[in-house]
C-alpha positions as semicolon CSV with decimal commas, in nm:
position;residue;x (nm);y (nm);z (nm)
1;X;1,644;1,480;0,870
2;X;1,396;1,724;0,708
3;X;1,065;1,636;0,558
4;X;0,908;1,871;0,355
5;X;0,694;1,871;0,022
6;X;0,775;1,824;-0,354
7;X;0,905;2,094;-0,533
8;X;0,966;2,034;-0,913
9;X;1,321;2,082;-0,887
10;X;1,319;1,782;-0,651
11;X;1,326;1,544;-0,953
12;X;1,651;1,540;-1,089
13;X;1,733;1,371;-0,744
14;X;1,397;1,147;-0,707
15;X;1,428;1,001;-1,076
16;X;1,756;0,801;-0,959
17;X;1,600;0,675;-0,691
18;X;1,266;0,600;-0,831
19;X;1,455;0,380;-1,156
20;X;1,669;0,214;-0,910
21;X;1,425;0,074;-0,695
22;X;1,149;-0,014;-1,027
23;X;1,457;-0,170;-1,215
24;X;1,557;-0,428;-0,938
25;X;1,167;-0,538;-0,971
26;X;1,167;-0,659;-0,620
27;X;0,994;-0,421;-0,447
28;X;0,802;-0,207;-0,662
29;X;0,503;-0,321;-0,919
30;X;0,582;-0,089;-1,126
31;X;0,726;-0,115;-1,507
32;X;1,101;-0,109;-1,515
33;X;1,080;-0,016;-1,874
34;X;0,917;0,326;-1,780
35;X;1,028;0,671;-1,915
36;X;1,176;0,905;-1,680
37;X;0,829;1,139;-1,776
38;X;0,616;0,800;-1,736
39;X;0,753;0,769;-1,335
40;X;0,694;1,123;-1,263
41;X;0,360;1,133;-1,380
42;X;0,309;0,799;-1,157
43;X;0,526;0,947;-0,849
44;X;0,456;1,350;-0,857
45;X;0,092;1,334;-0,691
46;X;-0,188;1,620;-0,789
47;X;-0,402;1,755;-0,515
48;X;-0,598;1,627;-0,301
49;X;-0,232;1,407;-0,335
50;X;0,110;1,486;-0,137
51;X;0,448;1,424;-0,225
52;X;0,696;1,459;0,023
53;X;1,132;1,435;-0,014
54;X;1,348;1,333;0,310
55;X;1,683;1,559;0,301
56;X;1,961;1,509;0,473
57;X;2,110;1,870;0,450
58;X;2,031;1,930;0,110
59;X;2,068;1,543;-0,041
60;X;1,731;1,373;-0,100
61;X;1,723;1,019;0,070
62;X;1,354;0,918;0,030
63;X;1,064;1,027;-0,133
64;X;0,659;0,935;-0,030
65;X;0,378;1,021;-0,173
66;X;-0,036;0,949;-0,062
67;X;-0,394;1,028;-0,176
68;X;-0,703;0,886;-0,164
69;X;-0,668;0,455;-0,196
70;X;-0,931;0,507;-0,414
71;X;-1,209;0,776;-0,571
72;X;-1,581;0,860;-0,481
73;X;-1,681;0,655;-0,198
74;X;-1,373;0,510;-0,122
75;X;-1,191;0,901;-0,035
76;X;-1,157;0,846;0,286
77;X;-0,925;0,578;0,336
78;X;-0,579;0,685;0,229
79;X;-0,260;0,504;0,013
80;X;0,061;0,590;0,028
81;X;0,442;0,488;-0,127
82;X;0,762;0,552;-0,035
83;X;1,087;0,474;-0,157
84;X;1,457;0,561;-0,024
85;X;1,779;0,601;-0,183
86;X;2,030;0,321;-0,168
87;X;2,233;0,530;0,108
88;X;1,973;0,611;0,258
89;X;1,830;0,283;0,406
90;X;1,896;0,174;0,780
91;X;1,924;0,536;0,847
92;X;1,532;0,558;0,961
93;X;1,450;0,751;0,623
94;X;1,139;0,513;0,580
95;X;1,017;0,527;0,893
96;X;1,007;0,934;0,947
97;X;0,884;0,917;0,606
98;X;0,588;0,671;0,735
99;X;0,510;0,876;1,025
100;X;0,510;1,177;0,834
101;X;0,215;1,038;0,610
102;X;0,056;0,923;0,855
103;X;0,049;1,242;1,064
104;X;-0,053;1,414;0,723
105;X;-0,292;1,169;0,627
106;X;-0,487;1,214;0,972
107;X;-0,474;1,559;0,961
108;X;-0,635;1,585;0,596
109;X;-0,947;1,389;0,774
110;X;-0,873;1,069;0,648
111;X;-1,053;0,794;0,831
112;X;-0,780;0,474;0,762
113;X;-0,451;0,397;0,533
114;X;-0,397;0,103;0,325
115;X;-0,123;-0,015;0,124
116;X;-0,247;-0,212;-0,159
117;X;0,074;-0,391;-0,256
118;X;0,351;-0,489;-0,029
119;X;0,590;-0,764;-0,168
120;X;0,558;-1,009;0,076
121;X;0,942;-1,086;0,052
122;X;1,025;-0,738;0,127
123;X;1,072;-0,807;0,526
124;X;1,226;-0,476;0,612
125;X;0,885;-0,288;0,484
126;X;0,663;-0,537;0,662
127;X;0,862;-0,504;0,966
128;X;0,854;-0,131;0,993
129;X;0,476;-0,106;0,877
130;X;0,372;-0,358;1,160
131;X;0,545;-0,186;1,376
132;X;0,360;0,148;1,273
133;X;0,012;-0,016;1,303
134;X;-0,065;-0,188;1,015
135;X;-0,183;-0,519;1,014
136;X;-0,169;-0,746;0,681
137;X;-0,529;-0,808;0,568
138;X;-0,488;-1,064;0,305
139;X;-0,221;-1,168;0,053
140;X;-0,271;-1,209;-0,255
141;X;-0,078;-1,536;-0,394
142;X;0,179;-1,526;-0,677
143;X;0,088;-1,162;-0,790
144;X;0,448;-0,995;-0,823
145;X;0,688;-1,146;-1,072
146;X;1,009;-1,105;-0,837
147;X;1,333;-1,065;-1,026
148;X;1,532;-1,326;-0,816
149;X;1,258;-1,528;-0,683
150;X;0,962;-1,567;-0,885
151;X;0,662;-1,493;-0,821
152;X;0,608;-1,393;-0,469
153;X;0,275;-1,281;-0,326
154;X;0,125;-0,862;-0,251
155;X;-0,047;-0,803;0,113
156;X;-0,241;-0,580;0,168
157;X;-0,202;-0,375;0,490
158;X;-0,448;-0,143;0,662
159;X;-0,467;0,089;0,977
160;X;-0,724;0,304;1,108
161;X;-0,587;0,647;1,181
């Protein structure tokens, strides 16, 4: 598997991906009624940013992207996503995608990562970011509307880097 960054002719092969996993709404806090245009401008990150795409050969499996968590004095702790393609998962496409951040997230100087919103019901991502490091610093209750089961809670996970 390659890992390399964004180029716009990446898309056409990201967007599926990227409606797929907003439209189940059971992962992602993001609106499944979004425009193709309205995801990229939320996925495609601008410098100081990163997007990355995980090929195999020349099909895209996964997608990641980080910056700063938040502006200012908060710059040095970085955030990241990632989502992978239906035939892509169990393959390890989210995991060399994780280390790959991570790798490029310590060499850009940042100080820690945190992920500001992993659905607590989504077992495979807690798994495999505990299991890179991250511990889950709080959860907060009832704050994703989950399309099969309600409303589940977000925890927050941080690790220095």
């Amino acid at each position: 598997m390659q890992i390399r960054p964004y180029a716009d002719s990446d898309w056409p092969a990201i967007w599926p991906i990227v409606r797929t996993v907003i439209q189940a709404r059971e992962t992602y806090a993001y609106d499944p009624a979004w425009s193709e245009d309205e995801a990229r401008a939320v996925w495609v990150e601008r410098p100081p940013g990163h997007t990355v795409v995980a090929l195999a050969g020349d099909v895209v499996l996964g997608t990641a992207k980080t910056a700063p968590n938040r502006p200012g004095p908060g710059r040095h702790v970085a955030t990241a996503s990632f989502m992978v393609a239906p035939e892509g998962r169990g393959r390890g496409v989210g995991r060399a995608l994780g280390e790959h951040v991570l790798a490029w997230a310590r060499a850009q100087g940042y100080a820690a990562m945190q992920f500001n919103a992993v659905v607590e019901t989504n077992t495979a991502a807690v798994r495999l970011w505990q299991s890179l490091g991250f511990a889950i610093v709080g959860t907060v209750p009832e704050a994703f509307e989950h399309a099969r089961l309600g409303r589940v809670g977000l925890h927050v996970m941080h690790r220095y880097l």
